[in-house]
C-alpha positions as CSV (number, residue, x, y, z in Angstrom):
1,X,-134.5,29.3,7.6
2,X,-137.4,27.6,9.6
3,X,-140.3,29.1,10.7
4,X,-141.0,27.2,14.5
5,X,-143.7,29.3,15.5
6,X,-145.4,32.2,15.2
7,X,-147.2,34.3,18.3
8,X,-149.6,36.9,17.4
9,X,-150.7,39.8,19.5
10,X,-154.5,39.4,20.9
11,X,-155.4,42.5,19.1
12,X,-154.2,40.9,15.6
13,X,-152.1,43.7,15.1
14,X,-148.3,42.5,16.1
15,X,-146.6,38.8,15.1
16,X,-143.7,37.6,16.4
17,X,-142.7,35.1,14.0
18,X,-139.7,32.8,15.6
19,X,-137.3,31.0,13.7
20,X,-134.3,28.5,13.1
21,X,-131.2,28.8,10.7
22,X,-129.1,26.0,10.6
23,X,-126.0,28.0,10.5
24,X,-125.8,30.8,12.6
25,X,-122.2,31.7,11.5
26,X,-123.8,33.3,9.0
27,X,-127.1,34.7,9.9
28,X,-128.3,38.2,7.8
29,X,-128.9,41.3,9.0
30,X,-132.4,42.7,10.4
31,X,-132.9,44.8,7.7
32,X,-133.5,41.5,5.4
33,X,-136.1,40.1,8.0
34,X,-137.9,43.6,7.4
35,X,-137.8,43.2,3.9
36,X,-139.3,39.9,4.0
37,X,-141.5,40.7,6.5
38,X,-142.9,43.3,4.3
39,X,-143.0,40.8,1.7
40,X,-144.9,38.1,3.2
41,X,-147.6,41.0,4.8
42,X,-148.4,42.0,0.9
43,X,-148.7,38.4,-0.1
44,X,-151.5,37.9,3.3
45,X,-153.1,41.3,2.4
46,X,-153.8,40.2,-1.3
47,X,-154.7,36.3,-0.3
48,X,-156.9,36.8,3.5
49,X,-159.4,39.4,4.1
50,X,-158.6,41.4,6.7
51,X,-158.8,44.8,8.4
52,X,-155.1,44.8,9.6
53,X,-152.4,42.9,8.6
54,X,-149.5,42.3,11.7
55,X,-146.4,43.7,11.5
56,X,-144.3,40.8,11.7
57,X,-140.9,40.6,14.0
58,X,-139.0,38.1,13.2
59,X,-136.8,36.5,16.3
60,X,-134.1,33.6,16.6
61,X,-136.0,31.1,18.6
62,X,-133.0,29.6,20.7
63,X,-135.6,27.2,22.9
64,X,-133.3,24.3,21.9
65,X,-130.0,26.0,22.9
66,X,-131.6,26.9,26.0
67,X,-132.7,23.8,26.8
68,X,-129.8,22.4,26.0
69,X,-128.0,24.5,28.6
70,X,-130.6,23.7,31.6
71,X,-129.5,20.0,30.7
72,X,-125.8,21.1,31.1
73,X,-126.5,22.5,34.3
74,X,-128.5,20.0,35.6
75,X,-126.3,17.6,34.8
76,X,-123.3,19.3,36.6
77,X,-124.1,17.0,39.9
């Protein structure tokens, strides 16, 4: 798993945290990204100082399949 980019909330309180797998034949379930995501939230709680740590939301970033597909299409003449 890549991390590509993370967007966070302008209230610092939500992070959507977008990602790439390089085989998506066998991606896990969401209940593994919420156990990481609790994970990595401990490990920024114990290393930052901060009021609030985000809840993190991990998605599938599919920017290169879509753009992939706009090229498909555009190339459909």
């Amino acid at each position: 798993m890549n991390i590509v980019d993370v967007k966070l909330s302008s209230d610092l309180l939500n992070a959507k945290v977008y990602f790439r797998v390089l085989d998506k034949s066998n991606l896990p379930n969401q209940k593994i990204y919420e156990k990481f995501a609790s994970m990595i939230r401990y490990e920024l709680a114990t290393s930052i100082d901060l009021k609030r740590i985000p809840k993190l939301t991990f998605m599938l970033d599919t920017s290169i399949e879509n753009a992939n597909h706009i090229e498909d299409l555009l190339n459909l003449k």
